[in-house]
C-alpha positions in Angstrom: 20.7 -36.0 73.9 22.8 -33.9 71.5 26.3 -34.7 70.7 29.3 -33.2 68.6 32.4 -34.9 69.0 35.6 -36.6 67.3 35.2 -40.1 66.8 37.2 -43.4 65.2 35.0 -43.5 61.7 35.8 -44.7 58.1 34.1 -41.5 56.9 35.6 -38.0 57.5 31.9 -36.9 59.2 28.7 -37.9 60.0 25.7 -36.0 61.1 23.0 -38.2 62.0 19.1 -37.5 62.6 20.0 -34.0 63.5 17.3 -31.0 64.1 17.5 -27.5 64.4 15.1 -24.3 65.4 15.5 -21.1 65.6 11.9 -20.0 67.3 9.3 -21.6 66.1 10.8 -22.1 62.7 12.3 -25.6 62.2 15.9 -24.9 59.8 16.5 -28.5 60.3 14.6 -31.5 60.1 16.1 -35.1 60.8 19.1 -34.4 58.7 21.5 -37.8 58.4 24.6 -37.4 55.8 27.9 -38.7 56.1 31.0 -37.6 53.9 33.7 -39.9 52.5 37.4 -39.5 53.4 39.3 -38.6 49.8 35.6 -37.1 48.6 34.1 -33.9 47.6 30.7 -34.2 49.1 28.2 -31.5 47.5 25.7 -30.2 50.2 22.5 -28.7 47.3 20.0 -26.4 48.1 18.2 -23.2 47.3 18.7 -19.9 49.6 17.2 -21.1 52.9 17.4 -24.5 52.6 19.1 -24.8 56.2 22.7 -25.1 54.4 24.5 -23.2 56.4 22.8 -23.9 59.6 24.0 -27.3 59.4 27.5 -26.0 58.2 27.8 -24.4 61.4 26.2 -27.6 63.3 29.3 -29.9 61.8 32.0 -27.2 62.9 30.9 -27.0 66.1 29.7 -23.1 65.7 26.4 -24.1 66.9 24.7 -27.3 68.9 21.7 -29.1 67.4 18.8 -29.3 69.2 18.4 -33.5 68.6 20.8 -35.5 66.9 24.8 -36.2 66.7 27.6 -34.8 64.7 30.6 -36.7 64.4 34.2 -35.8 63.3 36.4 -38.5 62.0 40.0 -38.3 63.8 43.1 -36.8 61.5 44.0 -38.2 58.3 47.3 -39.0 59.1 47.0 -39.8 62.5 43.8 -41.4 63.9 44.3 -40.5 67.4 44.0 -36.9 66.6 41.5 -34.5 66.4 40.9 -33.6 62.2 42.3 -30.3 61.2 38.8 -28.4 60.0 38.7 -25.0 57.5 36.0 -23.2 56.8 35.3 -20.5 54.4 31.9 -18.8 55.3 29.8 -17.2 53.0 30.2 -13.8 54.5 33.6 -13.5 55.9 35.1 -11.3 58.1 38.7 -10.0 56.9 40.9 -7.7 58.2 39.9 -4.3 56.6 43.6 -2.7 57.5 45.7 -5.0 56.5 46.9 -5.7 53.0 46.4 -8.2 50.8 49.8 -9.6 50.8 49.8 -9.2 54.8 47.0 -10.8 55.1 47.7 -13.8 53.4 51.0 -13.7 55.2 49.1 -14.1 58.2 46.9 -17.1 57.3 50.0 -18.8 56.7 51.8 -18.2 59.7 48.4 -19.7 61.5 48.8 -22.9 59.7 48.5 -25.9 62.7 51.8 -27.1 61.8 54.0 -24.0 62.2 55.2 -24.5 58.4 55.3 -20.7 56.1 57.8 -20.0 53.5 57.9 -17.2 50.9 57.4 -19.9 47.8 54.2 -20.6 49.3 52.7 -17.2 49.6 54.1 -16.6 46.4 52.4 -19.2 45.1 48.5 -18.6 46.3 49.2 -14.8 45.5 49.8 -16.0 42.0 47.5 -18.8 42.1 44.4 -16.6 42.3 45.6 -13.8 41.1 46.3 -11.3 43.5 49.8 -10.0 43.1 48.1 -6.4 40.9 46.3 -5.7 44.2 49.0 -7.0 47.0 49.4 -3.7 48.7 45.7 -2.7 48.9 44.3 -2.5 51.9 41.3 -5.3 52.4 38.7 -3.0 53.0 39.5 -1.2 49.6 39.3 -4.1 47.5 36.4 -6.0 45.4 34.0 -8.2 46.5 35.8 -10.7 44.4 39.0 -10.5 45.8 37.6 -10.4 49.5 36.4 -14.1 48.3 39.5 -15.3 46.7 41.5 -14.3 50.0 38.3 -15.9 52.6 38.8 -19.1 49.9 43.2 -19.3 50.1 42.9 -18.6 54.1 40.7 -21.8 54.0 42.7 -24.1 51.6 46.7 -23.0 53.2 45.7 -24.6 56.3 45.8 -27.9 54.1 42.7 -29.7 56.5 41.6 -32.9 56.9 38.0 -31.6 56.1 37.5 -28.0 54.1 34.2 -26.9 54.7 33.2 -23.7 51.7 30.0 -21.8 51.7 28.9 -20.8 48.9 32.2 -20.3 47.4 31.5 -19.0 43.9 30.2 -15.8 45.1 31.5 -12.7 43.2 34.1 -15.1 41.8 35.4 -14.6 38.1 35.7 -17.7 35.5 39.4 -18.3 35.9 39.0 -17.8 39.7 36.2 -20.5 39.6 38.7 -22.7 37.3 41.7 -22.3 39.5 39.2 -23.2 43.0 38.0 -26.1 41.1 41.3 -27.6 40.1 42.8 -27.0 43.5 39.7 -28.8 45.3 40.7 -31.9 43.1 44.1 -32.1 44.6 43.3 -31.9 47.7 41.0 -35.3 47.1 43.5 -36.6 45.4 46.0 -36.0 48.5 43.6 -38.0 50.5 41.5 -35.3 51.9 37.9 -34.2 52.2 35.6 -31.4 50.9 32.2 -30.6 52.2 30.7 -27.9 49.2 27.5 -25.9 50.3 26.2 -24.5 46.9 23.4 -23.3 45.3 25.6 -22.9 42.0 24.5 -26.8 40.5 26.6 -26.4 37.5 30.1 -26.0 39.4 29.1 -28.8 41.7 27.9 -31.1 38.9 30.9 -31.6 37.4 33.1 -31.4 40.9 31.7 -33.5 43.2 31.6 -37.1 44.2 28.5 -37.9 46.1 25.2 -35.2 46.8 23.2 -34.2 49.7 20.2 -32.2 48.7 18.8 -30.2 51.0 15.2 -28.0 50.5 12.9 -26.8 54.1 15.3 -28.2 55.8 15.0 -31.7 54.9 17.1 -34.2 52.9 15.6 -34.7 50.1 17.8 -36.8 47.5 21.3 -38.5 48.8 23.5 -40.3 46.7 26.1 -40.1 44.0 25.5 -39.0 40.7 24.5 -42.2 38.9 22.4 -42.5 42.0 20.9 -38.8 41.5 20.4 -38.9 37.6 18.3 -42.4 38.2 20.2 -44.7 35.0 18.4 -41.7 33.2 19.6 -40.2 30.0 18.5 -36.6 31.5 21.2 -34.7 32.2 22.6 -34.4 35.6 21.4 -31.0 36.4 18.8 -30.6 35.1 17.8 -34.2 37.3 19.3 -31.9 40.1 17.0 -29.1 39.5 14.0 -31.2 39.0 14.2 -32.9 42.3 14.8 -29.3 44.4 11.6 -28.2 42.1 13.7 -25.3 41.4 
């Protein structure tokens, strides 16, 4: 029987023996992983490798065929449910309203009610958005669409951040600011699950690595575990075990 559901667990989530199709092709295949609490947990793979698919399976935007996903309860509290963000490779923003507004609104949806100015003032300058603040969305760069899908994810200050593929159309200090922002939030105690193709920006980010390829995993560990004792370099190990 298939399950998705908030549980009591050390880890922040756990997807166990899980399977999905979609027709007759199989996107996954027995996929078990299971992401620390206070971690950013890489999830590798080339285009197609069922990434996403089992993104959605762990936020509850789709039900596996076989298998359980489990949520750890709230950081803070263990008797509630975790607060989850999600940035998804191809967002969908709100074309008419401005930059500024929009961010606005993503504060005002935060779970505990908390906005002030300093904060928006903050992200606006964090990612640097304030020269294009009164544009409308649907005018701007594919680059700024993804700063704004990535600061409407991290505002809502989760237990568990989920980003897909958030490099995308992103700029080196853009990259630099996400990267440096994704350490703080491990370092307040949270989690971050990173679905990536990029290995470079996730070599040097994360903690532990789930490589995925078909559909199946095919390397898990962390990166001592991944480069083998080996004098090779990380990605390039990385590489050589997606056969990339």
């Amino acid at each position: 029987m298939s399950r998705w559901m908030v549980a009591d667990l050390e880890s922040a989530a756990e997807v166990r023996n899980v399977t999905k199709h979609f027709g007759r092709i199989r996107a996954l295949d027995g996929v078990t992983l299971q992401v620390a609490r206070r971690s950013i947990h890489g999830l590798l793979g080339p285009n197609g490798a069922g990434k996403t698919t089992l993104l959605r399976l762990m936020l509850g935007l789709s039900s596996p065929d076989s298998g359980t996903v489990l949520l750890g309860s709230g950081t803070e509290d263990s008797s509630r449910a975790p607060r989850l963000a999600f940035q998804p490779e191809d967002p969908a923003l709100y074309d008419y309203l401005k930059v500024r507004e929009f961010l606005s609104l993503a504060l005002h949806m935060r779970s505990d009610g908390r906005f002030d100015e300093e904060s928006l003032e903050y992200w606006m300058r964090r990612f640097e958005l304030i020269t294009v603040e009164k544009q409308l969305i649907k005018d701007v760069s594919a680059g700024v669409r993804r700063k704004l899908s990535i600061v409407a994810a991290l505002v809502q200050e989760p237990d568990l951040l989920v980003l897909d593929e958030p490099t995308n159309h992103l700029d080196t200090r853009a990259v630099l600011a996400l990267k440096e922002e994704l350490r703080l939030i491990r370092e307040r105690g949270r989690s971050v699950l990173l679905a990536t193709h990029m290995i470079d920006f996730a070599a040097t980010l994360c903690d532990h690595f789930t490589l995925l390829k078909d559909g199946r995993v095919i390397q898990d560990g962390d990166p001592a575990t991944l480069a083998g004792g080996a004098s090779e370099n990380l990605e390039r190990r990385i590489v050589s075990l997606l056969e990339l």
